[in-house]
N, C-alpha and C positions, 0 to 999 in steps of 0.2 A: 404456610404449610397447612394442610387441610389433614385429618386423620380419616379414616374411612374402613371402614371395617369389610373386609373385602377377602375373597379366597385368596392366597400364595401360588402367583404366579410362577412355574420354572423362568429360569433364569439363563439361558445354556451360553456358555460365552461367544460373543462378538469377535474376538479377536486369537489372528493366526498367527504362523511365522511373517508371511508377507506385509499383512497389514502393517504389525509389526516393524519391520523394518523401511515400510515406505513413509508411514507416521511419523512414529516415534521416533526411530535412528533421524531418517531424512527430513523428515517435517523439522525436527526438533534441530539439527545440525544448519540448514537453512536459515531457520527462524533466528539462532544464535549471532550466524555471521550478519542478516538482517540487520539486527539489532546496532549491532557493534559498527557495520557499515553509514547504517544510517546515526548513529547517533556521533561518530566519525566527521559527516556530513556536516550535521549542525553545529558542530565546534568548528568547522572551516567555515561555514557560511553566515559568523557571528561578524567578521571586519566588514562582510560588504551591505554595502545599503537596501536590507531585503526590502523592506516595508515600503519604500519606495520605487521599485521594480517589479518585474516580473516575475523576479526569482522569486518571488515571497511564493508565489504556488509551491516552487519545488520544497521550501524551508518546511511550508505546513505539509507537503506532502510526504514527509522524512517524518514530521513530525506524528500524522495518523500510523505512516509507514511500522512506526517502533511497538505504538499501543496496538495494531493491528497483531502483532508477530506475539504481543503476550499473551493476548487472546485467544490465538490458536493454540499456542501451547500448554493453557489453563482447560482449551476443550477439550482438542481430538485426542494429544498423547496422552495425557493425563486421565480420560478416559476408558483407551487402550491400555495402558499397564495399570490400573484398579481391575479391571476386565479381566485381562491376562495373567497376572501373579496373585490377585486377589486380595488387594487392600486395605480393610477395610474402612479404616481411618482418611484414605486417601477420598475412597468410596462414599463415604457420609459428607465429608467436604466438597467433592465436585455435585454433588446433589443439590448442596446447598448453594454454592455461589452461582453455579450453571444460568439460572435466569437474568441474572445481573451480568454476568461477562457475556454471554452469548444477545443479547440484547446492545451492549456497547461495542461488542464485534461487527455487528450488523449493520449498527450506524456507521460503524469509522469505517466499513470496506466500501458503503454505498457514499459517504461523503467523497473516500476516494477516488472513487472513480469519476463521481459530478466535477471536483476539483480538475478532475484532467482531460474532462470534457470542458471544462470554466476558461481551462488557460487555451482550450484547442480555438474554443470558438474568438480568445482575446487577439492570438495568431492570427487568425482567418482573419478578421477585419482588419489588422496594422496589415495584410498583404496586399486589400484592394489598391490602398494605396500610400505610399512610402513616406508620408508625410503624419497619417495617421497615429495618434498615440493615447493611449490610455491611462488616466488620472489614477490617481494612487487611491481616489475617492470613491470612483468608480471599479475599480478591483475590489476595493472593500465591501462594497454593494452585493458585488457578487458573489464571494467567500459567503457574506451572509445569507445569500438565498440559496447557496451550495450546503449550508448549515442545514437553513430551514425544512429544506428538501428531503436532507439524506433525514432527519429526525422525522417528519411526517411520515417518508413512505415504511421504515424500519422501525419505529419508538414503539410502536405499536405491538410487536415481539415481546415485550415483558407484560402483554397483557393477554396473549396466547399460551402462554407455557405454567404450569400448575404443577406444582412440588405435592404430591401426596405422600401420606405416613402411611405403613403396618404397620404398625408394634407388633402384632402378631405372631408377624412372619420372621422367618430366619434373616441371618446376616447375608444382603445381598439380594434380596427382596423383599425387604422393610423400609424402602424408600423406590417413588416411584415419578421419573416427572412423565407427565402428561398433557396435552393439548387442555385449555380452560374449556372454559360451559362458552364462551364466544365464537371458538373457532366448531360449533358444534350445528352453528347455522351453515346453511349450504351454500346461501350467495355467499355469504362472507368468505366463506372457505374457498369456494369454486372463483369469485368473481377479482377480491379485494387478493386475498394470499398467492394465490395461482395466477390468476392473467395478470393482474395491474401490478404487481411486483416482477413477474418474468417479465414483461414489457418494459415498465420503468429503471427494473435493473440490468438488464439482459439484453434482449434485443436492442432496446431503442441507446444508450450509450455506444456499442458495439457499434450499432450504423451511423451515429451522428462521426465518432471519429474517426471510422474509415471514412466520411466522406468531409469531411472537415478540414482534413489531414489530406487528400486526396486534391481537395479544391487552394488549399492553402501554396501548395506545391504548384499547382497551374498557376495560379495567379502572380507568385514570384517569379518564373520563369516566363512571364507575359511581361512583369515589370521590367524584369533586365532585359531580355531581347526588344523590345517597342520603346522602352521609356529611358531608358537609361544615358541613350547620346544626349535625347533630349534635354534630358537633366543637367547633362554635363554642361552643354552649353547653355542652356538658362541661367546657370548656377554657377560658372566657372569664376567672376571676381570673388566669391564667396567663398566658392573650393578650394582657390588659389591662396587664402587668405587662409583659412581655416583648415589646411589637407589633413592634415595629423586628425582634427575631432569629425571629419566627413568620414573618414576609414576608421576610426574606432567605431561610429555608429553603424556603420554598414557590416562591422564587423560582429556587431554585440547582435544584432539583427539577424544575421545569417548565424549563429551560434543559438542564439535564443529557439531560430524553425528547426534547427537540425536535432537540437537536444528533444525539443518537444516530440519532432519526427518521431526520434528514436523510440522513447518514451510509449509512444502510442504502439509502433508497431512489436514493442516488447507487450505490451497490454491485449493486443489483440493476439498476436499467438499462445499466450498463457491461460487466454479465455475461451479459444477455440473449443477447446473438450465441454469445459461447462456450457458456450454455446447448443455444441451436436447434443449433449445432454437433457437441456432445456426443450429443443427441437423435438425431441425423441418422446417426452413427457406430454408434450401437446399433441403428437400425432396418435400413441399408441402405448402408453405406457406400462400395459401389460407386459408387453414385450421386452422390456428391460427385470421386470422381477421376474420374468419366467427364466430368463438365460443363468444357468448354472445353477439354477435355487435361488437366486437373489443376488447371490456374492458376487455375480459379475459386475451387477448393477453397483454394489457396493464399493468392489474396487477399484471402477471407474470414477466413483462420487471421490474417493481418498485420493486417486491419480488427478483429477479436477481440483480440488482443494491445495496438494502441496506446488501442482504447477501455479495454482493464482497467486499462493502466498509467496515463490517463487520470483515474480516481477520486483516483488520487494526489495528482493535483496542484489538487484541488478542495478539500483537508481546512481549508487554513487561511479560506479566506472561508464556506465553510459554520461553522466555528466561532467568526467573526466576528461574524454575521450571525444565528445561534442563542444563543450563550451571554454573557452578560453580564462575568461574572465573565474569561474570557479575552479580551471585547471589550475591555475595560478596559487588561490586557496588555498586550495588541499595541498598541494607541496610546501608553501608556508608553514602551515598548521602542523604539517608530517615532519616537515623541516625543526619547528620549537619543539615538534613531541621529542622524537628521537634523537636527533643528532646533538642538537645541543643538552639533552637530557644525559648521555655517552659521553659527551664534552666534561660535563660536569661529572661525571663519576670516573673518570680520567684521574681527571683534575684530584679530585678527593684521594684517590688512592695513593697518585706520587706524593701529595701533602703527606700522608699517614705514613709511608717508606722514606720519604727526605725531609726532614725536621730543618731543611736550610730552607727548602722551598717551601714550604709553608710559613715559616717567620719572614722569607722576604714578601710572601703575597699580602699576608696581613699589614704590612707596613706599605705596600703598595695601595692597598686598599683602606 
């Protein structure tokens, strides 16, 4: 934190009823079920063999999925209601953590989305051809360059953003963050922040999986219509021998593109807006802070933000609803939470009302 003796800027608040309730209520209700969804998720996808599958993209993607959802709720609402009811207490603390969550927010959204461009492009090659597979070695390879990535192009954020002091100044303008003395160069600002982040993050994901996803789908549908008799017959003492494990795989296969499918095209409509957004910024972006005063531009940027964090909380019934093998899971995992959790509080109560049934269970036991 820098102190800096400095005129007392107004203050005039940020936030309205709408914001308010598209943030705070909706942001924050979302982010909750998120949370609980995914971390839902991860206790069902503990019996199966992630680290050696495919599934491991989705495990870690539940996993950014959750630290993603607290991040937003430590920026935007948290925020808005210091903003809006005037807290101060609340006000001194998001000043202060702001650089550190918003810098680890940055990373896990851009990790995630490399993550689901990692598994689009691992899809696209098992499609060329059905024999194709990928080493557990070689996923790991990649997770680590989807690491690398997302920290190079985003790490970089906690060296852009400068907490300044007033003392001076009253409550509510005696803390101020601000862009560093780095982001004050103009390539840097104009070339590194603006173009090669919008590209990196933006566009060029966005296009990779709609055509990834696009080409992955042709090429399955080239497999079964052309190759597929083929197969049968080259392979049939095999298949004959083996039917039950040649349909599991073709089945865990066709479950694995569908889920992913899904996945992508829940990613690209949630991203549409911050797409048009980004587009709008490079053609003209006057044009967006003149409309309404600004707040149009703003309620647009809030409407972009709750639809992105939004895909989040979509992963575990698209993966219900797609793959077999973790439909299975979850009704397990649902199945030991609750039913048998009921079972046993049954069970307790008639013990506690018939003192015959609980001396014979103890003795049965």
């Amino acid at each position: 934190m820098i102190e800096i003796n400095d005129t007392c800027a107004e203050d005039p608040p940020q936030a309205d009823a709408f914001r308010m309730i598209l943030i705070v209520i909706i942001g924050t209700v979302v982010c909750s079920l998120g949370i609980v969804l995914n971390t839902f998720l991860l206790l069902s996808l503990r019996r199966l063999d992630v680290f050696r599958s495919n599934i491991l993209y989705l495990f870690l993607l539940a996993c950014l999925d959750i630290l993603v959802e607290l991040c937003f709720m430590l920026i935007f609402p948290a925020s808005l209601v210091w903003d809006y009811f005037r807290v101060e207490l609340l006000y001194t603390c998001w000043h202060f953590y702001i650089k550190y969550v918003s810098t680890v927010g940055q990373v896990l959204i851009a990790a995630s989305t490399l993550l689901i461009v990692a598994a689009s492009f691992e899809r696209y090659i098992c499609s060329l051809k059905s024999s194709i597979q990928f080493s557990p070695q070689r996923r790991f390879l990649f997770i680590s360059i989807v690491g690398a990535c997302a920290l190079f192009m985003k790490g970089s954020v906690f060296f852009e953003l400068e907490l300044q002091s007033l003392p001076h100044c009253p409550p509510f303008q005696n803390l101020r963050l601000d862009l560093s003395e780095i982001t004050r160069s103009e390539s840097y600002k104009t070339i590194w922040m603006f173009w090669c982040r919008s590209i990196f993050n933006v566009f060029l994901p966005f296009s990779l999986l709609l055509i990834l996803n696009s080409l992955t789908i042709t090429n399955l549908n080239k497999l079964h219509s052309n190759g597929f008799q083929s197969v049968l017959v080259e392979q049939m003492p095999s298949l004959l021998r083996r039917n039950s494990e040649a349909c599991a795989a073709r089945r865990r296969k066709r479950d694995a593109t569908r889920t992913l499918a899904a996945l992508i095209t829940i990613y690209l409509l949630t991203n549409t807006l911050n797409l048009l957004i980004t587009i709008m910024e490079f053609i003209n972006p006057d044009v967006l802070g003149s409309l309404g005063e600004g707040w149009t531009y703003k309620y647009l940027a809030d409407l972009s933000s709750v639809l992105t964090i939004s895909s989040t909380a979509f992963r575990l019934p698209v993966y219900f609803h797609c793959n077999g093998d973790i439909r299975a899971q979850i009704r397990h995992f649902a199945k030991a939470c609750f039913i048998e959790q009921n079972e046993k509080k049954k069970l307790k109560k008639l013990t506690m009302h018939h003192p015959i049934v609980s001396s014979s269970t103890e003795s049965v036991l």
